[in-house]
N, C-alpha and C positions, 0 to 999 in steps of 0.2 A: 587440364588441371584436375587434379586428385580431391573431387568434394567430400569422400569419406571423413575426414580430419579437416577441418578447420583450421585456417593460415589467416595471420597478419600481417598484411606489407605497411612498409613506411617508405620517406622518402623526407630526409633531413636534411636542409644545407644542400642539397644536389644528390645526395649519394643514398642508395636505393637498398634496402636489406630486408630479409624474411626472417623473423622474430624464431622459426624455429632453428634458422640456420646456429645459433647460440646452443652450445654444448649445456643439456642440462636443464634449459628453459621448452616449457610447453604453456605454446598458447591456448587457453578452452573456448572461451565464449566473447563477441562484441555485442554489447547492449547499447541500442542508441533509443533516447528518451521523443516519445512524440513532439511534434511540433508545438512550439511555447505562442499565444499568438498576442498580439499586442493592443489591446483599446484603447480606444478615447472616448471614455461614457460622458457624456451631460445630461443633469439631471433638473426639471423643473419643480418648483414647490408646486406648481398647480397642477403638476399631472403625472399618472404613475410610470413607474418603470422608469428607464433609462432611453439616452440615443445615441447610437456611436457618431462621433464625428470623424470626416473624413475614413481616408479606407480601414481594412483591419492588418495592421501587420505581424509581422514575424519573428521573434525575439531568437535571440543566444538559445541554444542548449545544449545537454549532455552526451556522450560516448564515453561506456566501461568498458575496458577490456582487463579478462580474468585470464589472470598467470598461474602457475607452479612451477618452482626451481628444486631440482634436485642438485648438492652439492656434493663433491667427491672428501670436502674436508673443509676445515674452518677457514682456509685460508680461500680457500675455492668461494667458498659463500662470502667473501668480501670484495671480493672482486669481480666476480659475478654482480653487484650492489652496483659496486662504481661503475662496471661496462652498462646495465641497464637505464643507470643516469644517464650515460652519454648518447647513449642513444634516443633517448624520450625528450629530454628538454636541450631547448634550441632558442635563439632570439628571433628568428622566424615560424610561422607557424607549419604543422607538420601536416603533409600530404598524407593520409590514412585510408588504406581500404583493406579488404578481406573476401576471401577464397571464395564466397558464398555470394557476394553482389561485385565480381572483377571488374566491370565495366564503372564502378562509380566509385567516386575517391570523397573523404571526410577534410577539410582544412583545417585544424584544433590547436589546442594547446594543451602540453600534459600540466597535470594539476597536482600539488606535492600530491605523496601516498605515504602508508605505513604498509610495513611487508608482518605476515602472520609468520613466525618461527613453528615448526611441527616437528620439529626434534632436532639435533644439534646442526642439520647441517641444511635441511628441507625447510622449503616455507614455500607462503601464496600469498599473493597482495593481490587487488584489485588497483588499475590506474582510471583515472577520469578524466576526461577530456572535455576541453570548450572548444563547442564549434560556432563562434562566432557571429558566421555569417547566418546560421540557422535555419540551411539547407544545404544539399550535399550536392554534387556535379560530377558529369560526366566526365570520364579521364581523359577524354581528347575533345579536342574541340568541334566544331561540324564539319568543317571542310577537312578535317583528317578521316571523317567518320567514313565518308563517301571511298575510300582508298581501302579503304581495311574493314569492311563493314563484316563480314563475318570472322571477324579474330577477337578477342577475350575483351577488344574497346564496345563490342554490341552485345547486349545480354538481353534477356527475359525483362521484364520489367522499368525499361528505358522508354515506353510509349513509343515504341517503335511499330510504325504500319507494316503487317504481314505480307510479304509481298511487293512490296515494290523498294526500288533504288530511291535513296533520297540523295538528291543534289543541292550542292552549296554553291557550285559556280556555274555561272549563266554566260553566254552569250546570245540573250534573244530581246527583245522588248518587252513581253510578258513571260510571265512564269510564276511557279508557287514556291516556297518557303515554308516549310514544317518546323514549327518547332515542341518536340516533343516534349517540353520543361511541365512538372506541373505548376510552372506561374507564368506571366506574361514575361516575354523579357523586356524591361522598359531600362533602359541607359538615363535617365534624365531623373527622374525620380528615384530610382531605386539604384541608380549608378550599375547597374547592371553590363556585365563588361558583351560586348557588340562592336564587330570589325566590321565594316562596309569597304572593300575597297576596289577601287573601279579606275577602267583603264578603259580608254580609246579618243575619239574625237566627237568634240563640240563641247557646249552648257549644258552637262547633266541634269534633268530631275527626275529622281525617284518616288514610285510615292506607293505604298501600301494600301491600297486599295479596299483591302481589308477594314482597317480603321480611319484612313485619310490623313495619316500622315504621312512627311513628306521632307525630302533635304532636296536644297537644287546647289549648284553652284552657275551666278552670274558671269564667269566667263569661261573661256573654250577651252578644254584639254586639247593638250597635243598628242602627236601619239607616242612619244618620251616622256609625257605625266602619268604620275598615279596617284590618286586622291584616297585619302584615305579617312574615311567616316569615323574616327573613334569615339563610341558611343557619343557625345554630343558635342566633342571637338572636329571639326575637320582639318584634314591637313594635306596640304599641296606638296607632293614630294619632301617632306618630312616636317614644312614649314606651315604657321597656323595660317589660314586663310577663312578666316568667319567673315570678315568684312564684306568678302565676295561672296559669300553664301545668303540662305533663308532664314539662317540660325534654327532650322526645325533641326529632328531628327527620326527617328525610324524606331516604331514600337512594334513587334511582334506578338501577333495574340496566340495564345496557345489552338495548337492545331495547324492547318492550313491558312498561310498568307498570300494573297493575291497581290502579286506586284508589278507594277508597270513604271517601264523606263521611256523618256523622251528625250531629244535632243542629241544623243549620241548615237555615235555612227560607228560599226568596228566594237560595237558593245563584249567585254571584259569583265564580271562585275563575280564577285568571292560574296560570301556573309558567314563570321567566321563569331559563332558562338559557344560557348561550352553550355550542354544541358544544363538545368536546374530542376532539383527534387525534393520532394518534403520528407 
């Protein structure tokens, strides 16, 4: 990829476009605002300062991206309007990334804009985007990452360890788990999206060693079942099955996870998360 110039990708409704591929439009700059973080101060008459309750979290925030349309005529500059509407606003949110961080994609919403006129047929707008979630992610998940680790889905700055192969799928009893996110990835509290899914025989339990937690299921896979962990649903060949389970579920701390499996025989086991970054 060409870092000299600066590209904007999208990805709308399913269908994938490069913002310069538009006759006439030049993309310059993405501005993405620091992380917004979220308190809960309580404060005593009888004593100074504040106390945050519970954790501290992570609010909504912004992404600009700055444009310039050059139009060949009046009629060009209105249409060029309407093609750039079509492509920015969506009833779903918009996959966003750029030339310079490829490995990581923005979730937003574009937000109205005014375009600047610089003479009858030229202009520049700035658009804004909300990215909701109020962190950004990796373009693939983990267990695609392990497949293609050196193509445009691994870059500089994904806290990835120099040097060695990271795996998402195990067949052993123990093994580690890397999650390079800068936050924990916790599915229960933070809904944070985490695939567990595991194949072989007997009552699984897993358990993160790391922090001690833990999911089991109360009865035997087959070896035609696949249970699938999602974040704190489990599901038995596509069917809900909590009843048979610990109702726990599996938090990843950032860095190195120590995990241990018991019970199963013919162990199978994926861990399929998309990074998280501030």
């Amino acid at each position: 990829m060409d870092f000299s110039k600066p590209r904007l990708f999208a990805k709308v409704d399913g269908h994938d476009f490069d913002f310069d591929e538009m006759n006439g439009l030049h993309f310059l700059e993405l501005r993405t605002t620091a992380p917004q973080t979220r308190t809960s101060l309580q404060t005593n008459d009888f004593q100074d300062g504040s106390k945050q309750q519970g954790p501290i979290l992570y609010g909504s925030r912004t992404v600009a991206a700055d444009f310039y349309f050059e139009a060949t005529d009046l009629y060009d500059f209105e249409l060029a309007s309407q093609e750039i509407w079509r492509r920015l606003y969506s009833r779903s949110l918009i996959e966003l990334r750029w030339s310079r961080m490829p490995g990581i994609k923005m979730l937003v919403i574009a937000k109205p804009f005014e375009t600047t006129r610089l003479n009858w047929g030229d202009m520049k707008f700035t658009v804004e985007f909300d990215m909701p979630a109020g962190y950004r992610q990796s373009l693939a998940k983990s267990d695609q990452m392990q497949f293609i680790y050196e193509d445009e889905l691994a870059q500089i700055g994904m806290n990835l360890p120099n040097g060695e192969d990271l795996a998402y799928h195990f067949k052993q009893t123990r093994f580690k788990v890397y999650n390079p996110s800068d936050v924990v990835i916790d599915p229960y509290y933070q809904r944070h999206d985490l695939d567990i899914i595991i194949k072989g025989q007997g009552a699984p339990t897993i358990t993160n060693l790391t922090n001690n937690y833990g999911i089991a299921l109360n009865r035997a896979l087959t070896a035609n079942d696949t249970l699938i962990w999602n974040g704190v649903r489990p599901l038995l060949n596509g069917a809900s099955c909590e009843r048979a389970t610990n109702h726990g579920h599996l938090q990843l701390e950032k860095g190195w996870n120590d995990i241990s499996v018991t019970g199963l025989s013919n162990i199978d086991i994926t861990f399929s998360f998309p990074f998280l970054y501030l």
